[in-house]
C-alpha positions as CSV (number, residue, x, y, z in Angstrom):
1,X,11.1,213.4,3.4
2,X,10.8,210.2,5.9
3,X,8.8,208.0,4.4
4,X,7.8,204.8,7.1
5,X,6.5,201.5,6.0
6,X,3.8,199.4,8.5
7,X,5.3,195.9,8.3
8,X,2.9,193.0,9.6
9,X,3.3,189.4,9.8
10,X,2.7,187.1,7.0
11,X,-0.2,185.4,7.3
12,X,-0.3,181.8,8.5
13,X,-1.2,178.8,5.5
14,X,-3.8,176.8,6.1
15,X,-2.1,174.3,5.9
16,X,1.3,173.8,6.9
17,X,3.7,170.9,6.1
18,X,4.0,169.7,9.7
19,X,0.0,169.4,9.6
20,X,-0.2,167.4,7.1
21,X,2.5,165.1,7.7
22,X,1.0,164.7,11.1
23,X,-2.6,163.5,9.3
24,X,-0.9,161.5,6.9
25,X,0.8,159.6,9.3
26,X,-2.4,159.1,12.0
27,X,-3.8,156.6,9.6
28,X,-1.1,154.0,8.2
29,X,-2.2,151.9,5.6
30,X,-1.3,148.1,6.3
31,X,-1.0,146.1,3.3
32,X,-3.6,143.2,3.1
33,X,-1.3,140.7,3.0
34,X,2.8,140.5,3.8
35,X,4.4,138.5,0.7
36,X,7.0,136.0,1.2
37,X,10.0,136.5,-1.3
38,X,10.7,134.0,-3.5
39,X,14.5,134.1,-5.3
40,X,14.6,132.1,-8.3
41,X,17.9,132.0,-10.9
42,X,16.8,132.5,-14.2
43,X,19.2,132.3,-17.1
44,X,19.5,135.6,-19.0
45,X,17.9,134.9,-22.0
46,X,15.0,133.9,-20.3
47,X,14.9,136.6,-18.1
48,X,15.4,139.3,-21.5
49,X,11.9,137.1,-23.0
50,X,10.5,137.7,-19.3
51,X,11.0,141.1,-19.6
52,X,10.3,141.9,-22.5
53,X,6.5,140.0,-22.3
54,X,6.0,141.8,-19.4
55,X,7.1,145.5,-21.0
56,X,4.5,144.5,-24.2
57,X,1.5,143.5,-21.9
58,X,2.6,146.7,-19.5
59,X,2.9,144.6,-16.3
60,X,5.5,143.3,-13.8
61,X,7.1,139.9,-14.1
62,X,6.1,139.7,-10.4
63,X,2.4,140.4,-10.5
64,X,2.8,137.9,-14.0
65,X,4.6,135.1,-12.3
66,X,1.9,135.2,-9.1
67,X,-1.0,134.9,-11.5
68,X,0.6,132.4,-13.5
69,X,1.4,130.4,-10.2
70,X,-1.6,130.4,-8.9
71,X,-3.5,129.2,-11.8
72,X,-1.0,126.5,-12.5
73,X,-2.0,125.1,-8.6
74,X,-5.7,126.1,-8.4
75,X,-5.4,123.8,-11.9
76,X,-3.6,121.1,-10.1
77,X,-5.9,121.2,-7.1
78,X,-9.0,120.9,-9.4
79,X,-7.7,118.0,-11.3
80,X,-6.3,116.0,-8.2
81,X,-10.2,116.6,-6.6
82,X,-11.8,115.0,-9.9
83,X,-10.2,111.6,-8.9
């Protein structure tokens, strides 16, 4: 009793790996603008208040400080315009 099995390829996914890394990277994404970094030494406690702000509002001291940098100027530049 010989019992043979037909083997045939696998079939081919539709979409392979190499596919879709090739798609992903034909279209880069360019961010809008490139930031300029800005070091700043912070003593630790006010670094742990920072942080902790940030945590309770769910945001990064970054994207806190930028806002809070550019309304401090955009306020300067309005009152400097009045006189």
């Amino acid at each position: 009793m010989n019992k043979r099995i037909q083997m045939t390829a696998r079939p081919l996914k539709a979409n392979t790996a190499d596919q879709w890394v090739e798609t992903s990277l034909s279209t880069p994404v360019q961010p809008a603008v490139k930031f300029k970094r800005l070091t700043v030494d912070v003593d630790p406690e006010l670094h742990t208040r920072l942080r902790l702000r940030c945590v309770r509002r769910d945001e990064h001291i970054s994207d806190w400080l930028r806002a809070l940098m550019v309304s401090t100027l955009d306020a300067e530049d309005a009152g400097s315009s009045s006189t």
